[in-house]
C-alpha positions in Angstrom: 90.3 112.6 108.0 93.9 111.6 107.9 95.4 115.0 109.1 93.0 115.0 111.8 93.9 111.6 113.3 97.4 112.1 112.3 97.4 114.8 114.8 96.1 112.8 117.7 98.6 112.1 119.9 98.1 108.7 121.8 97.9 108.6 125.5 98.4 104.9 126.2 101.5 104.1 126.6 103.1 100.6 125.5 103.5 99.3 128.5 99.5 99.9 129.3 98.8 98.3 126.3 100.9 95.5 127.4 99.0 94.9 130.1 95.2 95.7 128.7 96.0 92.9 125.8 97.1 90.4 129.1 94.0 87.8 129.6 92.7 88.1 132.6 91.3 85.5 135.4 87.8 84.4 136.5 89.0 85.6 139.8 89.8 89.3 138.8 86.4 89.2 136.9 84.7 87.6 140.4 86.8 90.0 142.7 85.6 93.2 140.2 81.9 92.7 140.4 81.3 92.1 143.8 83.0 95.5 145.0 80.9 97.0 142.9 77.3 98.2 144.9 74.7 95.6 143.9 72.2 98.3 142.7 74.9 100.1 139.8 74.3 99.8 136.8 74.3 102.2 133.4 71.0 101.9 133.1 67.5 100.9 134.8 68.6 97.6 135.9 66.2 95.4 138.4 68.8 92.4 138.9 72.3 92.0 140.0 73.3 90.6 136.6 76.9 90.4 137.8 76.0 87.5 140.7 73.5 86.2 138.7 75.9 85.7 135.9 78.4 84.4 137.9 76.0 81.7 139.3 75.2 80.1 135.4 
């Protein structure tokens, strides 16, 4: 198992990692959820957990 993953080479970069470790805002969260289309989701889904969420 060590050779294997020794020979995966990693594809995110420093500075990406950087910025994925930053916290992020309640705004960015807020802003992110309401582009998406009310009815997406991964699954069967009958509620637009993301507003409802936001509401609590």
């Amino acid at each position: 198992m060590v050779r294997i993953l020794n020979e995966v080479r990693p594809v995110i970069t420093s500075a990406m990692n950087d910025r994925l470790l930053q916290a992020f805002m309640r705004e960015e969260v807020e802003d992110t959820l309401f582009q998406m289309f009310p009815t997406k989701a991964p699954g069967h889904d009958d509620s637009e957990w993301g507003r409802e969420c936001l509401r609590v």
